[in-house]
N, C-alpha and C positions, 0 to 999 in steps of 0.2 A: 938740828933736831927736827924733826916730822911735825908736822900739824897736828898736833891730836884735839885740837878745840872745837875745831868743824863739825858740826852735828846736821848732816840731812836727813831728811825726811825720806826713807824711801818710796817712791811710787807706787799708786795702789796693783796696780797692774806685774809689777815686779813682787809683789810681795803673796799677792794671789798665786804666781805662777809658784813660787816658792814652795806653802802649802798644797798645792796640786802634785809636785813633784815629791812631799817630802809624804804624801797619802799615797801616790804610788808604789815610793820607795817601800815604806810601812808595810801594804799590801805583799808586796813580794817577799818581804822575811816575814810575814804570816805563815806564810807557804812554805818557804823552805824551814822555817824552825818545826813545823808540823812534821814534814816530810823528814826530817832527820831523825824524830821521836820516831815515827812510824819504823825507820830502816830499825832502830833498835831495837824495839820491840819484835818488829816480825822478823830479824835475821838472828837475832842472838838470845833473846829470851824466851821464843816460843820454842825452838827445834831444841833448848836444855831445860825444858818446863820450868825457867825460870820464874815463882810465885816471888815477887818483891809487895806484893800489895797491891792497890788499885785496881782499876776495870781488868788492867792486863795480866797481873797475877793473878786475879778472880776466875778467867778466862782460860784460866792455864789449868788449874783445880778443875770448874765447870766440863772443860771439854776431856778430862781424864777420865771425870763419872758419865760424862753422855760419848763414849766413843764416836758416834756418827756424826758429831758437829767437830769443826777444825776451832781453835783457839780464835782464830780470825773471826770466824763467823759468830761465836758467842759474843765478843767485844764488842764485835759490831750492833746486834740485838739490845747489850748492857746499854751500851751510848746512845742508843736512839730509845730506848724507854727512859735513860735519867732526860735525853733532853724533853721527851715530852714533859714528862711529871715538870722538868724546871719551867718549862713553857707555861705550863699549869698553873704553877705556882706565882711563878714573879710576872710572867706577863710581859709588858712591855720594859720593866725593869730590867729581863735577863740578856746583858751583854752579846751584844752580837759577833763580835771576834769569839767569844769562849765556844758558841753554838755553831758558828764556820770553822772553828777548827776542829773543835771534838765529832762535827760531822766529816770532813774532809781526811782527818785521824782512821775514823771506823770505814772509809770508802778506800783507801790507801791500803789497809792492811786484807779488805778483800782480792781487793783488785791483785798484791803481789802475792797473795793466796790462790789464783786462779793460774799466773805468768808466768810467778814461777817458784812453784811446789818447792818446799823444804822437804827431804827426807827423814833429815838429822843434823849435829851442828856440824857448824864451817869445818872446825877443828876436831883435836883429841883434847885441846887445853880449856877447861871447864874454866878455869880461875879467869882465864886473859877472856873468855867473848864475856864473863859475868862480868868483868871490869868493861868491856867496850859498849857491853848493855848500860853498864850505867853511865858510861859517860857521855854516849848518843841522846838518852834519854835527860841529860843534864843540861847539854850542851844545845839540846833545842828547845829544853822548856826553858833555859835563861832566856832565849831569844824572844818566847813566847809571853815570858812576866815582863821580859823590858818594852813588850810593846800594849802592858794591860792583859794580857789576855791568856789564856790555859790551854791544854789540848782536852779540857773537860774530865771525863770518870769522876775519882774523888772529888773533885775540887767544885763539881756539881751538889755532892753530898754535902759537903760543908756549906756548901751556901744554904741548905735547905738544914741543917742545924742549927744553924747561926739565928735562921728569922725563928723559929718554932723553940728554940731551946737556949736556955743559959751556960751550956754543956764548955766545956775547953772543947776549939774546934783541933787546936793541934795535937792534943791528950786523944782524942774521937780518931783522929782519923789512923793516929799511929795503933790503937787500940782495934781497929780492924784490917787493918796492916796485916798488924801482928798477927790477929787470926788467920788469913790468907796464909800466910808463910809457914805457921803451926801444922797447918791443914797438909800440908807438903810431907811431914815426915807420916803420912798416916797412908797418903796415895802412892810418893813417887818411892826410889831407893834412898838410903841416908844419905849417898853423895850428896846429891840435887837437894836432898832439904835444907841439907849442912850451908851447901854452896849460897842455897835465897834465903838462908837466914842471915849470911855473912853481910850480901847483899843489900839487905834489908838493914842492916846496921851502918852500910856504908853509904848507902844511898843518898841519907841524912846530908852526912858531912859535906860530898861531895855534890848534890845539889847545892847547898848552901856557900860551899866554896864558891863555884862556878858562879851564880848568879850575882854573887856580892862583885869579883874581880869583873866580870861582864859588863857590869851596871856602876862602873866605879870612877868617880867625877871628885872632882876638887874644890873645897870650898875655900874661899879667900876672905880675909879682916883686914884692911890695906890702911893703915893710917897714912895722911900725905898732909904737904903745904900747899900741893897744886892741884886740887880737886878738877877742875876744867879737863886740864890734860888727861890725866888718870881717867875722869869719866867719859871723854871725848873716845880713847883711845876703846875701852870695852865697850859701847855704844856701835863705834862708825867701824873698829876692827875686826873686833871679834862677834857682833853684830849680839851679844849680849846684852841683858838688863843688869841694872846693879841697884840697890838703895845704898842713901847716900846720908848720913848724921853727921851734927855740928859737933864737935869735940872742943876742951881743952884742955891742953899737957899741965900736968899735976905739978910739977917740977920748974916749966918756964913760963905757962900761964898766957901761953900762946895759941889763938887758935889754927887748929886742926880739924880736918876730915876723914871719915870713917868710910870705908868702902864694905860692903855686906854683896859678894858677888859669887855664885858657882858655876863652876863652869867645864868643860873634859878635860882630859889626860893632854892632849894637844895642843889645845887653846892656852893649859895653866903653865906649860911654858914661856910662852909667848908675853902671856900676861905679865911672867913674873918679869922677864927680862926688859918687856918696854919700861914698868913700874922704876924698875933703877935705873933705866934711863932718863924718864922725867925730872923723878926723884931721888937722887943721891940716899936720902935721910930718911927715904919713907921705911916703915915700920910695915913689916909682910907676917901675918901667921897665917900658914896655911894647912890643912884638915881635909881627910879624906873620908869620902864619905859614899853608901853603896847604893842608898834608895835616898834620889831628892824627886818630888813630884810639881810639878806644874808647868808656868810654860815655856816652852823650850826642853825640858825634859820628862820624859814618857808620857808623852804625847802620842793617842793611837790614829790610825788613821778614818 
């Protein structure tokens, strides 16, 4: 059997380097999780005037009553007045990833505004770009909440309701959603409204899917007899934390230890299988779970 007792210390210099590389890493799915939202937006929501809500359905409505501004260029203007106002308001409070990316978001969608002009959609298939809209748009803001941070528009709004107002902020913002989306059947043809109404309904789900399985980590209750092991092994192994309670079985009156550990998809392999190794007898329940915060996870950079 493996050592699992040995507990080092790792050196300060190794552990710096560690955090160095894991603010790099962080820093660069900043970027592409923006960049992914931005492709959705400007290739499949603008050229089908997709209105789902937010800055970029606003933009979509906006630039049908001002013909001379392009959807890009209105977003752009939207996000850089909510960041001022939020600059305004919070101050040194307002999050710095939310304000580099909803800036970075509004520069993206000029710039492929300028490189390379949409005429109209990719396709004929209205349903399949509204479905690849939303799932672009899903599939980089998961990236974006799991690392703390938003590509801004609404989610600037809400913060600036939340300090001034007692209001429901998820009641609020679907409440002007929905206005955006309404707004559709009054500008575009019923297709297109039909289509970001649907949108607007699915959007929900399929956000909230995506970010839960994205963000989706395992938690562990490990009762054992060999606490040392068990804790040596999530410690020196898996380089995780655990808390650690004194227990006793109700039935033989023996003591036992409680292991309180979460940890990823990966690691909870690993874990479970060294645990029966240790321990033949040990007691596992384990719990999936979509948002755990602190350290070691969603940690920004």
């Amino acid at each position: 059997m493996l050592d699992y007792k040995a507990r080092r210390a790792e050196p300060d210099y190794k552990r710096k380097g560690y955090e160095q590389r894991r603010k790099i890493v962080n820093f660069l799915l900043l970027n592409v999780g923006t960049i992914i939202v931005a492709m959705g937006v400007y290739f499949f929501k603008y050229p089908n005037n997709f209105a789902l809500g937010g800055v970029s359905g606003l933009s979509v409505v906006v630039s049908a009553l001002l013909p001379g501004f392009s959807p890009a260029k209105v977003a752009f203007v939207i996000n850089v007045l909510l960041l001022i106002l939020a600059l305004f308001i919070f101050g040194k409070n307002f999050t710095g990833k939310t304000f580099y990316s909803s800036l970075l978001l509004s520069f993206l969608l000029v710039i492929f505004d300028k490189i390379i002009p949409m005429q109209g959609p990719l396709t004929d298939e209205g349903i399949l770009e509204l479905f690849i809209a939303i799932m672009l748009s899903a599939f980089g803001g998961a990236i974006l909440f799991n690392l703390d941070a938003s590509s801004g528009g609404t989610d600037i709004i809400a913060m600036i309701i939340k300090k001034f107002s007692g209001a429901d902020i998820g009641k609020a913002l679907f409440i002007s959603d929905f206005l955006v989306t309404v707004s559709t059947f009054f500008i575009f043809d019923i297709r297109t409204a039909l289509l970001s109404a649907t949108g607007l309904l699915l959007k929900g789900l399929i956000v909230d899917g995506i970010i839960q399985n994205f963000n989706r980590k395992k938690y562990f209750t490990i009762i054992t007899s060999k606490p040392e092991e068990v804790g040596g092994y999530v410690t020196n192994c898996l380089k995780r934390s655990c808390t650690r309670l004194a227990a006793v079985g109700e039935y033989t009156g023996e003591a036992r230890s409680v292991f309180i550990c979460a940890v990823d998809l990966q690691q909870a392999v690993l874990l479970k299988e060294a645990v029966k190794e240790i321990d033949e007898s040990a007691f596992i329940i384990v719990n999936s779970s979509s948002e755990i915060s602190g350290r070691g996870f969603r940690s920004g950079f």
